[in-house]
C-alpha positions in Angstrom: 28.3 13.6 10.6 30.0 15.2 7.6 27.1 16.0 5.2 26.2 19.1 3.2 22.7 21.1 3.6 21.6 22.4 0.8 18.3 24.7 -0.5 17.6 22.1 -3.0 18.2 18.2 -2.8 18.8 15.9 -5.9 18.4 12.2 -6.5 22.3 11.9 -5.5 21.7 13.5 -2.2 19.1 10.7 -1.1 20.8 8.6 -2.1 23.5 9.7 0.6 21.3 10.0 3.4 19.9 6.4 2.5 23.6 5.4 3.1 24.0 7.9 6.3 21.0 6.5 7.9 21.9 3.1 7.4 25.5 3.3 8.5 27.1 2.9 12.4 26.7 6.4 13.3 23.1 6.9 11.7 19.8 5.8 12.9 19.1 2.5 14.9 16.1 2.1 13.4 17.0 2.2 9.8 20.2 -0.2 10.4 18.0 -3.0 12.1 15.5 -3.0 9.2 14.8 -5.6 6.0 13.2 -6.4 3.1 10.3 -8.1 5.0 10.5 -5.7 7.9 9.5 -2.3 5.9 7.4 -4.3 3.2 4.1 -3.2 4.8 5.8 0.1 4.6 5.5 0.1 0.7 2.4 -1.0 0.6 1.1 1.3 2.7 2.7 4.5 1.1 1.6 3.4 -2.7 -1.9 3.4 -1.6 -1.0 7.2 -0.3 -0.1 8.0 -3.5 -3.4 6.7 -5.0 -5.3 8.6 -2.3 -2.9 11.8 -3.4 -4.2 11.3 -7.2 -8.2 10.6 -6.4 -8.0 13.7 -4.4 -6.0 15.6 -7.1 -4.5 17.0 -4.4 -0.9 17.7 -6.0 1.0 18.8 -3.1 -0.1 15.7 -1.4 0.8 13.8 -4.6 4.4 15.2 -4.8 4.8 14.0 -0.7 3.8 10.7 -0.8 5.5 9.9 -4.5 9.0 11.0 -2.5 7.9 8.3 0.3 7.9 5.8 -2.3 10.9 6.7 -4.0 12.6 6.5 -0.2 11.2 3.3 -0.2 12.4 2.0 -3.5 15.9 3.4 -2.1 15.3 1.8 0.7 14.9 -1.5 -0.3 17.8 -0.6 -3.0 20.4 -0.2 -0.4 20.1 -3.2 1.8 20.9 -5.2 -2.0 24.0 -2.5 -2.6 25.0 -3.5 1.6 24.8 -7.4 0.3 27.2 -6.4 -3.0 23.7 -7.8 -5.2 22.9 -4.7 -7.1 23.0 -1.0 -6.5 20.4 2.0 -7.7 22.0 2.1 -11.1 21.3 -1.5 -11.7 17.8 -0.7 -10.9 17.9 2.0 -13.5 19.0 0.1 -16.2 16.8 -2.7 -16.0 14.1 -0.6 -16.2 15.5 1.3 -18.9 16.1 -1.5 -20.9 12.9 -3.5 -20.1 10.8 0.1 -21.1 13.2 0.3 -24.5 12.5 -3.6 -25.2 8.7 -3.5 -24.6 8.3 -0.3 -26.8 9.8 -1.3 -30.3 7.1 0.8 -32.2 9.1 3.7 -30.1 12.4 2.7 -30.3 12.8 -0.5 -33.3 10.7 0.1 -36.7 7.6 -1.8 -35.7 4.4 -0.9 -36.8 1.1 -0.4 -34.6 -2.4 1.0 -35.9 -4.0 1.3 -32.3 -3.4 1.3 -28.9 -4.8 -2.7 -28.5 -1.4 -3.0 -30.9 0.4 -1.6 -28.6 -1.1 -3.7 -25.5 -0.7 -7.1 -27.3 2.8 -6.0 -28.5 3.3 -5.5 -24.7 1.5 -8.7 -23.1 3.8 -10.9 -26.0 6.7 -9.6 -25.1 6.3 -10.2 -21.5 5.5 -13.8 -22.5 8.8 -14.3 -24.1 10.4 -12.4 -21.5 9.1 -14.2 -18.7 9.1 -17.8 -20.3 5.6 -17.9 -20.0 4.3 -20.9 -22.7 0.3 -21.0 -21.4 -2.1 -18.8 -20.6 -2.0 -20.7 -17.1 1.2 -19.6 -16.5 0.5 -15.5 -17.7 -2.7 -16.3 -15.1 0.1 -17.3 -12.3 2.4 -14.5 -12.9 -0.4 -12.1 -11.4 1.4 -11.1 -8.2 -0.7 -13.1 -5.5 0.2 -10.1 -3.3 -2.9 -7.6 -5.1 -5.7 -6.7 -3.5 -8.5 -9.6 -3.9 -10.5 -8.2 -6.6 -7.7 -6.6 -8.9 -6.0 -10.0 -9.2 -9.5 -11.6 -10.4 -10.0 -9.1 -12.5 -6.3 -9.3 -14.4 -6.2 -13.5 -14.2 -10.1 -13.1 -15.4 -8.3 -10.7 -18.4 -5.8 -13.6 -19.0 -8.9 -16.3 -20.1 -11.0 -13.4 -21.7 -8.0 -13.4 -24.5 -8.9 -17.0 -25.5 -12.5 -16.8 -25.7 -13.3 -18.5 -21.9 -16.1 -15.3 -21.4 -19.4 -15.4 -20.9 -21.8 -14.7 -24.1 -23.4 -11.7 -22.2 -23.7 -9.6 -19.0 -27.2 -11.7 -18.3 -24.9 -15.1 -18.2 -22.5 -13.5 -15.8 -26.0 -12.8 -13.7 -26.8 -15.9 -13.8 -23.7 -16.9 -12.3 -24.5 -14.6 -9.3 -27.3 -15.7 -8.9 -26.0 -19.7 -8.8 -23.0 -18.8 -6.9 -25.4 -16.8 -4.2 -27.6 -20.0 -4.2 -24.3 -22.0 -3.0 -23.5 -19.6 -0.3 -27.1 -20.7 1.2 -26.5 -24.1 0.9 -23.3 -24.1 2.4 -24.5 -21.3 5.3 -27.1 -24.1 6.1 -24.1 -26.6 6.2 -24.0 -28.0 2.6 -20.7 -27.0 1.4 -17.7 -25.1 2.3 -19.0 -21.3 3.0 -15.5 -19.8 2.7 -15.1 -21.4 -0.4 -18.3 -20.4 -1.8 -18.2 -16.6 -0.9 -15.1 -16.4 -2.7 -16.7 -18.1 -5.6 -19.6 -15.4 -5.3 -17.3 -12.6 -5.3 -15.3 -13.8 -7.9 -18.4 -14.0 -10.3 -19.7 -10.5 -9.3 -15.9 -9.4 -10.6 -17.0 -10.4 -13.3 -20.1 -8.7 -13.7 -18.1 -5.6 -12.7 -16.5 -6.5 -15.7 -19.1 -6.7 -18.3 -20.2 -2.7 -16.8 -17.0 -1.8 -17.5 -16.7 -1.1 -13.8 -13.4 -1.0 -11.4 -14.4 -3.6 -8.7 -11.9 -2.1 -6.4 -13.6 1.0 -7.1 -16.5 0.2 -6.8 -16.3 -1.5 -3.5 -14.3 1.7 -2.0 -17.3 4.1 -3.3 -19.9 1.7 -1.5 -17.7 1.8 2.0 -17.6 5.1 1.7 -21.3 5.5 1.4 -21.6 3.1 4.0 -19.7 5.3 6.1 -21.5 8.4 5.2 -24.4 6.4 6.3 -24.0 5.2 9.4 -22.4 8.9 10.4 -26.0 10.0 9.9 -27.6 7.0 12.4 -24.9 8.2 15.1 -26.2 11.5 14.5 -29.5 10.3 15.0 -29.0 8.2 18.0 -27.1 11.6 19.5 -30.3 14.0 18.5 -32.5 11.4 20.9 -29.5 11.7 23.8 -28.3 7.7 23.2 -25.5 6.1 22.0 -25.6 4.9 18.5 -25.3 0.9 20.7 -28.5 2.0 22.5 -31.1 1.8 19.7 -32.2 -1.1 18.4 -31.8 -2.7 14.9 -34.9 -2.1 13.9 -34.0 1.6 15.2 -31.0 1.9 13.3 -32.0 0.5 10.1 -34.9 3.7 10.1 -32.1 6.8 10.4 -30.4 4.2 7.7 -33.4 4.2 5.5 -33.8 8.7 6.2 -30.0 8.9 5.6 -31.1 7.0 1.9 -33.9 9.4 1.4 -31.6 12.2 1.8 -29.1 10.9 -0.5 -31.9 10.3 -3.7 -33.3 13.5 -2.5 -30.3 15.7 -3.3 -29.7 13.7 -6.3 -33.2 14.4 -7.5 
């Protein structure tokens, strides 16, 4: 395999070993993959790079930013394979999409404030995209987010035309109807799927009103959850049982000393 080793690797060099893993005498694997195949793939190093930045870990961060730059190559090359586009279409698209969105940058527009600078974006996308209703902005939300980000952005999308809730207490209130609905429908009056969504939805939208992530929000408490139930293991071990052993009512007292200890080191 004629190819060149070097001390330090550019953009143009991955861009060969893309190609050389792709071709007859590269890898198997790379040559049998797709778009669809290695889409999991994406997904699962962009959230690497998220877990790179809460960590602040920058070595970590530099790592997993080049595994989705392979990906975006990737995906890149099976397009150049097909004659559709190559990596320099990709950069001018964005180029130009970042030049066209930007005019106070690059064109003699005027902005005062950042919320210019948002709403300059968000109509410009609109014309971009043919989008004539808010409906259709609210569709364009990639289905593919995680749950609680796409409520949040569509839930952005009807806050621009007024359709919000007066106050944080009316978005409680709407918890508290939605979570009256889940009963009825866990006791067979409704459709429970249905109605749990609804119930999440409208806690979004509290999330909102706190000026809280969801998403984050819902990690944090899984992680605490976690942390939790480490210390019920550990107490089920200190009695010589498995943590399946103990009862509930068993479990839910090292849950209740493992919340003690937590407000006690807060205190």
């Amino acid at each position: 395999m004629d190819f060149e080793y070097k001390e330090q690797y550019h953009f143009e060099d991955l861009l060969q070993v893309m190609r050389i893993l792709r071709s007859d005498e590269g890898c198997m694997w790379d040559r049998q993959q797709d778009h669809h195949s290695i889409r999991r793939d994406f997904i699962e190093e962009t959230y690497e790079v998220c877990e790179a930045i809460d960590n602040e870990d920058v070595e970590l961060l530099k790592e997993e930013l080049g595994d989705v730059l392979f990906q975006v190559v990737f995906h890149t090359t099976i397009e150049e394979e097909q004659g559709h586009f190559d990596i320099n279409d990709v950069i001018d698209g964005i180029c130009k999409k970042m030049i066209y969105r930007h005019p106070h940058v690059f064109k003699d527009v005027k902005v005062h404030s950042t919320q210019d600078i948002l709403n300059n974006w968000d109509d410009l996308k609109k014309m971009e995209k043919h989008q004539r209703s808010v409906t259709d902005t609210m569709d364009s939300v990639a289905r593919t987010l995680p749950a609680l980000i796409r409520a949040e952005k569509v839930m952005k999308k009807a806050e621009k035309v007024g359709f919000e809730w007066a106050s944080v207490d009316d978005a409680l209130d709407k918890v508290q109807e939605e979570l009256d609905e889940v009963r009825r429908a866990e006791q067979g009056d409704g459709d429970f799927p249905e109605e749990i969504g609804d119930l999440l939805f409208a806690a979004v939208k509290v999330a909102k009103f706190a000026k809280t992530d969801p998403e984050e929000a819902l990690n944090h408490t899984t992680e605490k959850f976690i942390h939790r139930f480490s210390h019920v293991e550990a107490g089920a071990a200190a009695q010589g049982k498995q943590v399946g052993d103990l009862t509930l009512n068993e479990m839910l007292a090292l849950w209740e000393e493992s919340k003690k200890d937590e407000q006690e080191r807060v205190d």
